[in-house]
C-alpha positions, -999 to +999 in steps of 0.1 A: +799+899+852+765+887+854+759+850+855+728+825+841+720+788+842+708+771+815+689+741+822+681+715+797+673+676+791+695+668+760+658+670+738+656+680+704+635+714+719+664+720+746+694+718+722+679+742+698+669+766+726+703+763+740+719+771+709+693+797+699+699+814+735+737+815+731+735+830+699+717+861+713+736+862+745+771+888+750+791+861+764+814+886+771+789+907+795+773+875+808+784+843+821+762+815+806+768+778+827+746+749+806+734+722+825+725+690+811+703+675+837+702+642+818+736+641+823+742+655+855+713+644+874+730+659+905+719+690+894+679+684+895+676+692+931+696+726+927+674+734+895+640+729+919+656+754+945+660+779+918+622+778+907+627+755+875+593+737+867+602+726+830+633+724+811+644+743+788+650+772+815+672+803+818+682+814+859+693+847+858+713+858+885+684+879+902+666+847+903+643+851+877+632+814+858+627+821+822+608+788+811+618+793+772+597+762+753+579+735+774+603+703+766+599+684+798+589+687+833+613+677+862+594+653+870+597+636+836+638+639+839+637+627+870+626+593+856 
C-alpha cells in the first residue's frame, strides 16, 4: 500500500484542503496519515526533512512535496 503525509496547521485553508484531498484519495490503495503541526509541533522538524516549505502539503511516499494552497510557512507555525 502506498503511504502520504498530510501536513497542515489547523487554518481554515488547511482543513478544507485536508478534507478536499481525502475525498479524492482510494483510501483503500493509499495510506493517508494527517498531521496537525499545530498540534503536534514534534512533527515540524520531520516535515522540514521531507521538503515541506508551506503547509498545507501532501509527502508521497517517493518523496515528492505537493504544496496544495499556500496557508502558512513553517516558519509561521513554528511561532
Amino acid at each position: 500500500m502506498k503511504k502520504a503525509t498530510f501536513y497542515h496547521a489547523g487554518c481554515p485553508v488547511c482543513v478544507n484542503a485536508e478534507q478536499e484531498l481525502l475525498n479524492l484519495i482510494d483510501t483503500s490503495k493509499v495510506q493517508v496519515e494527517i498531521v496537525h503541526l499545530g498540534e503536534r509541533t514534534e512533527k515540524i522538524s520531520n516535515a522540514e526533512n521531507e521538503g515541506v516549505k508551506s503547509v498545507p502539503a501532501l509527502v508521497l511516499d517517493n518523496g515528492n512535496v505537493l504544496h496544495i494552497n499556500h496557508g502558512a510557512t513553517l516558519k509561521e507555525v513554528k511561532g
